[in-house]
Residue frames as qw, qx, qy, qz and C-alpha x, y, z in Angstrom:
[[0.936, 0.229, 0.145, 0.223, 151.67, 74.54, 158.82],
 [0.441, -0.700, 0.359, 0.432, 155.42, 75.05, 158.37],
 [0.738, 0.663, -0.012, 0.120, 156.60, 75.70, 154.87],
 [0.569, -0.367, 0.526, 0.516, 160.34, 73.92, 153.78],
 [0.483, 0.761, -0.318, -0.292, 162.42, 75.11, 151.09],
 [0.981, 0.086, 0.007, 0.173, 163.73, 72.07, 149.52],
 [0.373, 0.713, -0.388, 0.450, 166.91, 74.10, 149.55],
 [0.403, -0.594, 0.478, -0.507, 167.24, 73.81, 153.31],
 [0.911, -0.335, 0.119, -0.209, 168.15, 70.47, 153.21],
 [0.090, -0.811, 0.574, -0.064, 171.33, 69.07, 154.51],
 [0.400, -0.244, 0.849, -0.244, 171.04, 65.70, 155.35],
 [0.818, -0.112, 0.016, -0.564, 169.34, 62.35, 153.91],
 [0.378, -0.363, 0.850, 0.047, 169.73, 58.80, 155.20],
 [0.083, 0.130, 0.936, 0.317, 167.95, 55.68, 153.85],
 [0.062, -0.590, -0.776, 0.214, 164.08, 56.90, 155.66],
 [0.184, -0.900, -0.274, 0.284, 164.25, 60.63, 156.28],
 [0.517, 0.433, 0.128, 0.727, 165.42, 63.89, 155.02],
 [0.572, -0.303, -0.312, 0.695, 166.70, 66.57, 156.93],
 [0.171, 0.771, 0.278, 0.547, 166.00, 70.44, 156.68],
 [0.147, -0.102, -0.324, 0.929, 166.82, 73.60, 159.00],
 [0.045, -0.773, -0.608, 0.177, 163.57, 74.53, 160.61],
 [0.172, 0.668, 0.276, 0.670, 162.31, 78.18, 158.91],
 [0.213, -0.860, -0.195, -0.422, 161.55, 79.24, 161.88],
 [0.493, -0.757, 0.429, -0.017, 164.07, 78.59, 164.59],
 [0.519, 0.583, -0.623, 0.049, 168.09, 78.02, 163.05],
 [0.246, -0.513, 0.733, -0.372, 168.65, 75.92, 166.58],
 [0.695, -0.035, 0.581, -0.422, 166.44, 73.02, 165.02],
 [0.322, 0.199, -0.725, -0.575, 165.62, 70.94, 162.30],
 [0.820, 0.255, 0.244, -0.451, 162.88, 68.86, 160.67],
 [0.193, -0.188, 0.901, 0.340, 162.93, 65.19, 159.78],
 [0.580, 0.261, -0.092, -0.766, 161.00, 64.03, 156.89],
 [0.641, -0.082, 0.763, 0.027, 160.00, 60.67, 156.27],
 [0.527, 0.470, -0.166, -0.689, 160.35, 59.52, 153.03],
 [0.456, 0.022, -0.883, -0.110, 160.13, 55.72, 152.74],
 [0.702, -0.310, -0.070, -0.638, 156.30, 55.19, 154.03],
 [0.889, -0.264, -0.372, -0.045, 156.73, 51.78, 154.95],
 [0.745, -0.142, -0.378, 0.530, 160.44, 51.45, 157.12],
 [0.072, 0.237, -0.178, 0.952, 160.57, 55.07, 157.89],
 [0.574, -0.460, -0.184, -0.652, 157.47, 55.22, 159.40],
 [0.865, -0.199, -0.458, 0.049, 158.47, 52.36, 161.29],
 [0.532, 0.249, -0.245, 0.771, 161.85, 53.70, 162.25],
 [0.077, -0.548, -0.062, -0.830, 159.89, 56.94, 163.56],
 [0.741, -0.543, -0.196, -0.344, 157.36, 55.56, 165.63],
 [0.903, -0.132, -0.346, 0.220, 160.28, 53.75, 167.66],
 [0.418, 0.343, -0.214, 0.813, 162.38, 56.57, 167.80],
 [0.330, -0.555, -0.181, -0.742, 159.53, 58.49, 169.17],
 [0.818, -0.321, -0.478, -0.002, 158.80, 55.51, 171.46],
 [0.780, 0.050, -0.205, 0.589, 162.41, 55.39, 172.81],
 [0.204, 0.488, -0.140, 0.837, 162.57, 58.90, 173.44],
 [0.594, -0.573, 0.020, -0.565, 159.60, 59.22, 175.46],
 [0.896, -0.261, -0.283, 0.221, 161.15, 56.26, 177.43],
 [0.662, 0.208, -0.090, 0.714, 164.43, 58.12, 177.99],
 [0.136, -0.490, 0.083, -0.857, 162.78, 61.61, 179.01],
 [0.644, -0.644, -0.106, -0.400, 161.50, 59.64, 181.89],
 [0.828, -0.270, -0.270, 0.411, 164.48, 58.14, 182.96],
 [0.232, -0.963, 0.098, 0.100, 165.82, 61.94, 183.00],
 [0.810, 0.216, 0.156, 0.522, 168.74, 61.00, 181.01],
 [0.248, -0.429, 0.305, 0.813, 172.01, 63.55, 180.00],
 [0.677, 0.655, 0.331, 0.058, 171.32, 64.95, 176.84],
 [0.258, -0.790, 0.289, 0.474, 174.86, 65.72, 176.78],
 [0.157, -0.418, 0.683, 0.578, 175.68, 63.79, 173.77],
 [0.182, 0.478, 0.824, 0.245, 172.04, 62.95, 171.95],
 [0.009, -0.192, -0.165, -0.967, 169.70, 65.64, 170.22],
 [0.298, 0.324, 0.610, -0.660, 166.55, 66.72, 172.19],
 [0.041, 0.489, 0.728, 0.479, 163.17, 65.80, 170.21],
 [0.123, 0.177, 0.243, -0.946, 160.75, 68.26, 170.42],
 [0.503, 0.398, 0.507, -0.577, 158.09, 66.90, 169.16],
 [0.407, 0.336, 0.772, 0.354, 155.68, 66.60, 165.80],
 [0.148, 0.569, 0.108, -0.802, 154.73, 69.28, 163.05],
 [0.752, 0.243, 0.578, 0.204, 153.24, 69.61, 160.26],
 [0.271, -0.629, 0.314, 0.657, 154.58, 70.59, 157.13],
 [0.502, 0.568, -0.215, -0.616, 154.51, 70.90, 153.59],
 [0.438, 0.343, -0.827, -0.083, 156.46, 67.99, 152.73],
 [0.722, -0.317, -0.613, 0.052, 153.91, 65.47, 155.41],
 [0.623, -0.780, -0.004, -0.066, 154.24, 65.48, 159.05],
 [0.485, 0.646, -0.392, 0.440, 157.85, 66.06, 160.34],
 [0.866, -0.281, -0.353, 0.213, 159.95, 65.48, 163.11],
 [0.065, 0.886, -0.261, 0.377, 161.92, 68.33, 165.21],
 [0.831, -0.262, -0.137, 0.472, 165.06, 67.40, 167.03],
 [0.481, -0.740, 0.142, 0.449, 168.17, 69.58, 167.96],
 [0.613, 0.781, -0.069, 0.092, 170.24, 71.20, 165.55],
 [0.836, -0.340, 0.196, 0.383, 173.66, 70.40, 165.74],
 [0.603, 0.674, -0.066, 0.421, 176.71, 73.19, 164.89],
 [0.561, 0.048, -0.291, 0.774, 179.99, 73.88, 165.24],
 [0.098, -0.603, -0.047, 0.790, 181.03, 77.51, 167.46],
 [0.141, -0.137, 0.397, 0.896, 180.87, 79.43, 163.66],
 [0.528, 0.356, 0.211, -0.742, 177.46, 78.36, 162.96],
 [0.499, 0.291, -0.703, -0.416, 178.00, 75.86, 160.12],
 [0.962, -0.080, 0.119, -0.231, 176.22, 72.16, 160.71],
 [0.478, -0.520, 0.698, 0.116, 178.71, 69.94, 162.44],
 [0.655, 0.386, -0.594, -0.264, 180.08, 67.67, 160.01],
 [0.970, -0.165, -0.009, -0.180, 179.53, 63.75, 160.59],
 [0.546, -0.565, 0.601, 0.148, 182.44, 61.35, 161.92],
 [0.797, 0.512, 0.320, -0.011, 182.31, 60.10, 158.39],
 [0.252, 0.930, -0.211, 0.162, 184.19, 63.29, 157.07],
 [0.429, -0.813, 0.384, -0.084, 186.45, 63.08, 159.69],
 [0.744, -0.103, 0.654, 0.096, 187.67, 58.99, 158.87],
 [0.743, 0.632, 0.217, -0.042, 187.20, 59.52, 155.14],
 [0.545, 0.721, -0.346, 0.250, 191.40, 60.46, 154.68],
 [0.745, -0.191, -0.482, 0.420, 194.32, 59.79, 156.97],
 [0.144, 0.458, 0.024, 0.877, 195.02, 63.26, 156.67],
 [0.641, -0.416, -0.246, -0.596, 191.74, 64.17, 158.80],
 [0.824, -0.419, -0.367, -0.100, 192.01, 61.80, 161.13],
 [0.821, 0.032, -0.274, 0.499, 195.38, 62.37, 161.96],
 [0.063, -0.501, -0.017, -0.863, 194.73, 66.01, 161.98],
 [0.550, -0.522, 0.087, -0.646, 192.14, 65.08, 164.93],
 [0.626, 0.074, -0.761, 0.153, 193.37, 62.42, 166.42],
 [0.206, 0.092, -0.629, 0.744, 193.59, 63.46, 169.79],
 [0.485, 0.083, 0.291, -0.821, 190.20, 64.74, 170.20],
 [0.717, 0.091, -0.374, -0.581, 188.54, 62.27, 168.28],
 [0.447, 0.195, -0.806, 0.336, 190.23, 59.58, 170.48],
 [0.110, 0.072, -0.697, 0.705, 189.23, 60.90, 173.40],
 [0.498, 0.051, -0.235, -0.833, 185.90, 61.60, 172.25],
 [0.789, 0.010, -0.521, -0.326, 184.56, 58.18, 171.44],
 [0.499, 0.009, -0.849, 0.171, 185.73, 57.35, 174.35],
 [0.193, 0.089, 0.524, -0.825, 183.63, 59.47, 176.28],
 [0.546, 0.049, -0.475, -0.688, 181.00, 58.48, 173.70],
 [0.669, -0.108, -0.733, 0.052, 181.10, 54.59, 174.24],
 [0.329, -0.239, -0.822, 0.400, 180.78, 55.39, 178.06],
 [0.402, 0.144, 0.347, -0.835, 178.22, 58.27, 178.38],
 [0.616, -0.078, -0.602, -0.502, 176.06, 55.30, 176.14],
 [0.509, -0.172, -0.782, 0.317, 176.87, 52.84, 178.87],
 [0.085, 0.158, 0.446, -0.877, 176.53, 55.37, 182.12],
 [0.603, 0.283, 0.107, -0.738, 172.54, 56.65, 180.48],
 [0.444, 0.177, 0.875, -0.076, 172.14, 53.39, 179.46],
 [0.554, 0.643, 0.008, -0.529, 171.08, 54.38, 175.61],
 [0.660, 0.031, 0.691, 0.295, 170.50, 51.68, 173.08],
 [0.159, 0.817, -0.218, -0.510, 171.80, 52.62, 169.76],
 [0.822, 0.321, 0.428, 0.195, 172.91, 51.63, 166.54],
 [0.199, -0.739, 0.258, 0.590, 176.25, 53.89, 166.30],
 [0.767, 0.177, 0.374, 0.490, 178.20, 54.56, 162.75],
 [0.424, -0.127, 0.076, 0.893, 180.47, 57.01, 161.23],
 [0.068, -0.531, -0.616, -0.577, 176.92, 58.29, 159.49],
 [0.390, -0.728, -0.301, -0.477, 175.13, 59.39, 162.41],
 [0.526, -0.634, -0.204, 0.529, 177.73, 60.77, 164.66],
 [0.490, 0.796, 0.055, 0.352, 178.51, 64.01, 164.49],
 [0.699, -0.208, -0.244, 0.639, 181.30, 66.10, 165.38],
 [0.012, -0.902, -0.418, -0.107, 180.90, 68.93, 166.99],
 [0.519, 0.472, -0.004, 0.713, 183.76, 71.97, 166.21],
 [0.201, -0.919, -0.134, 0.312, 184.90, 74.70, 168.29],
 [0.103, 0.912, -0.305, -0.253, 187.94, 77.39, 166.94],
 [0.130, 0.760, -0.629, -0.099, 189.93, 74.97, 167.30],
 [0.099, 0.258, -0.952, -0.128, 189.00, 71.66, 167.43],
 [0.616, -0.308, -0.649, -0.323, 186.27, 68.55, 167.55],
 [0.210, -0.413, 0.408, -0.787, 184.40, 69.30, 171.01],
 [0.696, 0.069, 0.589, -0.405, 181.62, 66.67, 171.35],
 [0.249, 0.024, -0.860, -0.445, 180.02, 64.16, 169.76],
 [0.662, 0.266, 0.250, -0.655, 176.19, 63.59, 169.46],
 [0.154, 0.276, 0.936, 0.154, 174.32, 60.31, 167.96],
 [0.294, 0.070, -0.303, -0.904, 171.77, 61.91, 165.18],
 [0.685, 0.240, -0.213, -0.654, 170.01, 59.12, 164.49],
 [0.737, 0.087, -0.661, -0.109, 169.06, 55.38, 164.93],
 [0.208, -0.385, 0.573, -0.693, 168.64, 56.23, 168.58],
 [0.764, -0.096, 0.008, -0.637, 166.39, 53.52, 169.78],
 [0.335, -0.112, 0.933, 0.074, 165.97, 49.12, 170.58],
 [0.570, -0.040, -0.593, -0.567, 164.62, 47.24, 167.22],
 [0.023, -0.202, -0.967, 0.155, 163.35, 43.86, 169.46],
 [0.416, -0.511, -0.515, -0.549, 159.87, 43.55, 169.15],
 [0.652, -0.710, -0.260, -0.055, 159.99, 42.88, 173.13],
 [0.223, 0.761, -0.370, 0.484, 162.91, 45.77, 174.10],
 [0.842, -0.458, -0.219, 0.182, 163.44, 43.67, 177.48],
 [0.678, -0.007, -0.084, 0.730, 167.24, 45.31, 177.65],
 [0.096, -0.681, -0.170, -0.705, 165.14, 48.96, 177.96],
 [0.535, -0.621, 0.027, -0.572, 164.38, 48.21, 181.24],
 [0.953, -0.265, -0.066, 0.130, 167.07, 45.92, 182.60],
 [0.155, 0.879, -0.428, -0.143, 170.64, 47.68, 182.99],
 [0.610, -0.329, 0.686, 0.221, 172.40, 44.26, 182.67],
 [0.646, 0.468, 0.598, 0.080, 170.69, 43.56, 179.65],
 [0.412, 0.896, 0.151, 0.066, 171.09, 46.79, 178.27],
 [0.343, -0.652, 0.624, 0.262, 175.53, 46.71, 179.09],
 [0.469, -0.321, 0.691, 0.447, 175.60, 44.25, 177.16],
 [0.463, 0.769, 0.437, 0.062, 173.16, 45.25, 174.34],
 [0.140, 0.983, -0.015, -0.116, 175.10, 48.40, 174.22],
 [0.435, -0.578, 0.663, 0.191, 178.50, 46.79, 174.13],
 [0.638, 0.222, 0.696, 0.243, 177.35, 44.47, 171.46],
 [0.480, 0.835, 0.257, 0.086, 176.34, 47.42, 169.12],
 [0.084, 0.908, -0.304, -0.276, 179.62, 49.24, 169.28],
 [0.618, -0.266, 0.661, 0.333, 181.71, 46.11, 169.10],
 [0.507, 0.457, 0.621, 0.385, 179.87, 45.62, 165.54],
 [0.092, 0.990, -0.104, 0.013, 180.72, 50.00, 165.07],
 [0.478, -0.749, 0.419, 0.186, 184.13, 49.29, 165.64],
 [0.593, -0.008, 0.708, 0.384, 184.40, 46.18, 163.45],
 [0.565, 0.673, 0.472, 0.074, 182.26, 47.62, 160.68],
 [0.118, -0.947, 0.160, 0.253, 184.22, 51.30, 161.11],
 [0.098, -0.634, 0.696, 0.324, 187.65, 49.91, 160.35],
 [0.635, 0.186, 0.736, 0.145, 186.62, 46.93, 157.78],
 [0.496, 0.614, 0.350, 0.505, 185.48, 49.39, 155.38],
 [0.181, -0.964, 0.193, -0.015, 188.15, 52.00, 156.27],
 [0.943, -0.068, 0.198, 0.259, 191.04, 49.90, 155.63],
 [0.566, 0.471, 0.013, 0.677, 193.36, 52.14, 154.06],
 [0.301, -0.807, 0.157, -0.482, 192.80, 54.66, 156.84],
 [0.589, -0.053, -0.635, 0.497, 196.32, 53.62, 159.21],
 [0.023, 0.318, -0.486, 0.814, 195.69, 56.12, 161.31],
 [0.766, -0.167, -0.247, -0.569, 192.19, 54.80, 162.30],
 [0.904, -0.037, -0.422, 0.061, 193.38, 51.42, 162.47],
 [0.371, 0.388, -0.483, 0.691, 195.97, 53.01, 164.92],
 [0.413, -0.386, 0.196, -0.801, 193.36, 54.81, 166.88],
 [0.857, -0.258, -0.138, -0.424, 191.47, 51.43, 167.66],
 [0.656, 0.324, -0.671, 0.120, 194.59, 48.75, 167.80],
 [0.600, -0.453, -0.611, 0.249, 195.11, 49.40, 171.73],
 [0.198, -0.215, 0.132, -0.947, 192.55, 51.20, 173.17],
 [0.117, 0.412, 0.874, -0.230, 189.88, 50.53, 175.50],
 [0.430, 0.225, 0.101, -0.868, 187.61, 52.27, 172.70],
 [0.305, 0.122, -0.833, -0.446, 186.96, 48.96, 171.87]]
C-alpha cells in the first residue's frame, strides 16, 4: 500500500483529488472522492484509455495512465505528472486566461498552442470534454511549450458509436470544442485579449 500525505495535494476537481506519488515525483495519484459520479467518471476513463492504447495513439499532448494502486486514502489512479522545465506543476490554462495581462503576456504561444491542440484531438481522434480547468500549460525558461488534457478524457454515450467511427468522432470532437470556445470566452468576458485570440482564427 502507498501512503499520501494529505499535504501532497495539488489539484481537486468535482470527483477526484490529486496528489504527487511518494514514490516517483514523475507521477501522480487520483483519488476518488464522490463514490457515486466519480466512480463512474473513472471506470470510463479507464475504459477509454485502454481503447486508445490500442489504437497506438500520440501521447504527445494527453497524460499516460499507468494503472491502479492502492492507497491510504481508497484505491487510486496513476497518470503522468505534468511540469514545467524548473520542476514546479504546470499551471492550468485557467491561470493563464484569468487577467489580460497573462494572456497577453502569452499570446503567441498560447495561440499557437490550441491550435495544435484542437488538431492533434482531431488527427488521434480523442474524444474529450476540453476547458480552461483541465488543460494545462506546460513552461519552459521561457515560455508555454505544450499543452496536455488532464482530465475528462473519454465519450459519456452509453453506446460510444463515434469511438470507433472517425466521421463520427470529427464531428463529436468538433462539437466539444465549439462548446470550449463558446463557454471559454462567455465567462471570460472582460478578458479582450482572449476575445482577440478567438475573433479570427481557425481555433475555432
Amino acid at each position: 500500500m502507498i501512503n499520501i500525505d494529505k499535504s501532497s495535494m495539488f489539484g481537486k476537481g468535482h470527483h477526484r483529488e490529486c496528489y504527487i506519488h511518494p514514490e516517483n515525483q514523475n507521477l501522480c495519484i487520483k483519488i476518488v472522492v464522490d463514490n457515486n459520479l466519480g466512480a463512474r467518471q473513472k471506470h470510463r476513463e479507464q475504459k477509454y484509455y485502454r481503447h486508445l492504447e490500442k489504437r497506438n495513439i500520440s501521447w504527445d499532448m494527453i497524460p499516460r495512465y499507468h494503472g491502479e494502486i492502492i492507497t491510504n486514502f481508497g484505491v487510486g489512479s496513476v497518470f503522468d505528472l505534468i511540469t514545467d522545465q524548473d520542476g514546479g506543476i504546470s499551471r492550468t490554462l485557467k491561470h493563464y486566461i484569468s487577467s489580460n495581462e497573462l494572456t497577453e503576456e502569452n499570446y503567441n504561444s498560447l495561440a499557437s498552442l490550441l491550435y495544435l491542440l484542437k488538431n492533434y484531438l482531431l488527427e488521434q481522434r480523442i474524444i474529450t470534454s476540453p476547458s480552461p480547468r483541465n488543460i494545462v500549460c506546460q513552461r519552459n525558461k521561457s515560455e508555454i511549450s505544450q499543452l496536455f488534457i488532464i482530465d475528462n478524457i473519454g465519450n459519456p454515450h452509453y453506446i460510444p458509436i463515434s469511438n470507433y467511427n472517425k466521421f463520427l468522432a470529427t464531428r463529436k470532437i468538433n462539437k466539444e470544442w465549439g462548446k470550449f470556445v463558446y463557454r471559454m470566452l462567455h465567462r471570460n468576458p472582460d478578458n479582450k485579449v482572449l476575445q482577440r485570440m478567438f475573433a479570427t482564427s481557425p481555433l475555432n
